[in-house]
C-alpha positions in Angstrom: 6.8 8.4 11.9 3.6 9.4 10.3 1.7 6.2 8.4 -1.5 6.7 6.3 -4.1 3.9 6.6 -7.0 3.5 5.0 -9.8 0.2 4.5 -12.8 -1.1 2.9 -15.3 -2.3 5.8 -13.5 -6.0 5.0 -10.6 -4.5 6.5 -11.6 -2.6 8.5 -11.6 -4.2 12.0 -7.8 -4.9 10.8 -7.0 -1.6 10.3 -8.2 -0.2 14.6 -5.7 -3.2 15.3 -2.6 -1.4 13.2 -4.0 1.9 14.2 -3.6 0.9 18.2 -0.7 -1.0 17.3 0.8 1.9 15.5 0.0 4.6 18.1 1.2 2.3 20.9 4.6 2.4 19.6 5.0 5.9 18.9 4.0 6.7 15.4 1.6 9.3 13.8 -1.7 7.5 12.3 -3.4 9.3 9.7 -6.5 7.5 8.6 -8.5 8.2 5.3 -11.0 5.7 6.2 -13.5 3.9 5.9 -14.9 4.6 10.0 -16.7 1.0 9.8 -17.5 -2.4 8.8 -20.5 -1.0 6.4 -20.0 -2.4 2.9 -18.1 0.7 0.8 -15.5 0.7 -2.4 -12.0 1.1 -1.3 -10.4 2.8 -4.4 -10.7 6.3 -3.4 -9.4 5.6 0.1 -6.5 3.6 -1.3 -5.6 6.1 -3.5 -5.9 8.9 -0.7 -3.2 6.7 1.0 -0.8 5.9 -1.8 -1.2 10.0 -2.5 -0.2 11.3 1.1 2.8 8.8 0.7 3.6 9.9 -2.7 3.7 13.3 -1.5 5.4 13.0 2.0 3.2 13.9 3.7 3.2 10.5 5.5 6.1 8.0 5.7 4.2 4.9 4.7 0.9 3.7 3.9 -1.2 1.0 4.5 -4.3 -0.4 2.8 -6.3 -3.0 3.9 -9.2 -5.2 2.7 -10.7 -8.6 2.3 -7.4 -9.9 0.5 -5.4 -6.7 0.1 -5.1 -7.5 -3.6 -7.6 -4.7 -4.8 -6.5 -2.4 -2.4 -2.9 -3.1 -3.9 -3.9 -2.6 -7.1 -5.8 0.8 -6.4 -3.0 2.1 -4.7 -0.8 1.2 -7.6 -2.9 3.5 -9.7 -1.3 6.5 -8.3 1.6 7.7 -9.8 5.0 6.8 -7.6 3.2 4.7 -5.4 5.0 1.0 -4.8 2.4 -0.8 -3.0 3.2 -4.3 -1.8 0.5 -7.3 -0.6 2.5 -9.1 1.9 1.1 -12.3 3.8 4.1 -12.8 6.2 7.3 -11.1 7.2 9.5 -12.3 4.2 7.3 -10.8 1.8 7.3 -7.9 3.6 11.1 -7.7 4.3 11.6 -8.6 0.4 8.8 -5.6 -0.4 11.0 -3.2 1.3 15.1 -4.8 0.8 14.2 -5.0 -3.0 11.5 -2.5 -4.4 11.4 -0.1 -1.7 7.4 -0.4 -1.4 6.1 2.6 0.7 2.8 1.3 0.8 1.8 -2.2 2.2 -1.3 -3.8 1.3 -2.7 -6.5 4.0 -5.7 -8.8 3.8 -7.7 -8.4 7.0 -9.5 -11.6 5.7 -6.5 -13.2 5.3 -4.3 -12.2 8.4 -5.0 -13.0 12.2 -3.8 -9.8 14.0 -0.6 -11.3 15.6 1.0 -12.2 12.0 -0.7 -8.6 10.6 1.3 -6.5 13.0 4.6 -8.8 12.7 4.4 -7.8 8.9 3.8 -4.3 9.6 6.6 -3.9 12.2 8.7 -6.1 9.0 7.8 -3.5 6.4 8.3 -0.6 8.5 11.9 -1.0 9.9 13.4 -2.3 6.9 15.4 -0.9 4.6 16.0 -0.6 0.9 19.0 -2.3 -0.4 19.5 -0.4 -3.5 22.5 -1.4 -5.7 20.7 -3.5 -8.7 17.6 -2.8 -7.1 17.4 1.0 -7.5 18.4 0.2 -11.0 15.2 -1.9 -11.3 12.8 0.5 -9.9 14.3 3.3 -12.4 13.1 0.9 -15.3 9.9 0.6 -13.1 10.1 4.4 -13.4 10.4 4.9 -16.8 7.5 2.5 -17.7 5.1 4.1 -15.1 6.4 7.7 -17.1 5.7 5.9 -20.6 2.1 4.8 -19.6 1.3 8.0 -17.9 2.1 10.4 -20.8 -1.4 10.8 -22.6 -2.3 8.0 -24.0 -5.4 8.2 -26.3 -7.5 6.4 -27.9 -10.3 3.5 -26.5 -9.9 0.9 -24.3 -10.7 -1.4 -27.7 -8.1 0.5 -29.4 -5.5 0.0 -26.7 -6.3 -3.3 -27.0 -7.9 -3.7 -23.5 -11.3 -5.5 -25.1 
C-alpha cells in the first residue's frame, strides 16, 4: 500500500519511526517532508499529503506534529480530505469504522513510538462501516461543496472578526 507522510520538525523524529515501521511491513512510503528536526511550518506539507490521498495517488496519509491538531486541521483544508487526530487505537479504529478518515494525524509530542505505530497499524487495517455512516459523510459532503463554492466577501463580512 502506498502511504504519504509528511511532518513539522516537532514530528519529525515520529515520522523515521512510521516510515521504518511502514517500509518494514511492506508498504510504499512517500514522504513530502520536512527532512529534519529544524523549526519549519507544516501547512504546505500537510496539505501535500491530504492532496496525494485525495487524488489516489497514495492510499493513506499521515501527518505529524507537536500535537497533531494543526496538522489535522491543515490537512482538512483540502478538499475531500478526512483527516483524523487519533491518541490511541479506539480513536483510530472509530476514525476509520465511522468517517472513513484517509488521513491520520498523530502527535509526536504526544505519542511514545510503541502506542504511535499500534494506532497506525489500527487506522490502516480497518475498515469503513458505511450504512448510516456513509450517509453522514454525504452531509459532510455537501457542506464541504457549500463552503467551497466562491464565497466572497471579507473575513469581517463573513463574520470571522
Amino acid at each position: 500500500m502506498r502511504i504519504a507522510l509528511g511532518s513539522d520538525h516537532a514530528g519529525y523524529e515520529l515520522k523515521t519511526v512510521v516510515a521504518k515501521h511502514l517500509v518494514e511491513q511492506g508498504h510504499e512510503v512517500v514522504d513530502f517532508g520536512s527532512d529534519s528536526d529544524e523549526s519549519v511550518d507544516y501547512p504546505a506539507f500537510c496539505a501535500a499529503v491530504a492532496r496525494s490521498t485525495v487524488s489516489g495517488d497514495a492510499v493513506f496519509g499521515i501527518v505529524l506534529g507537536g500535537s497533531g491538531q494543526g496538522e489535522q486541521i491543515a490537512a482538512n483544508k483540502v478538499r475531500g480530505a478526512r483527516a483524523a487526530l487519533c491518541s490511541n487505537e479506539f480513536m483510530a479504529r472509530l476514525a476509520r469504522e465511522h468517517n472513513d478518515a484517509n488521513v491520520l494525524s498523530l502527535g509526536g509530542r504526544v505519542l511514545g513510538d510503541e502506542l504511535a505505530l499500534a494506532v497506525v497499524d489500527t487506522f490502516l487495517t480497518t475498515g469503513f462501516e458505511g450504512g448510516r455512516h456513509a450517509r453522514r459523510l454525504g452531509q459532510i459532503a455537501d457542506i464541504e461543496r457549500e463552503e467551497c463554492s466562491g464565497i466572497d466577501g471579507s473575513a469581517e463580512e463573513r463574520g470571522l472578526k
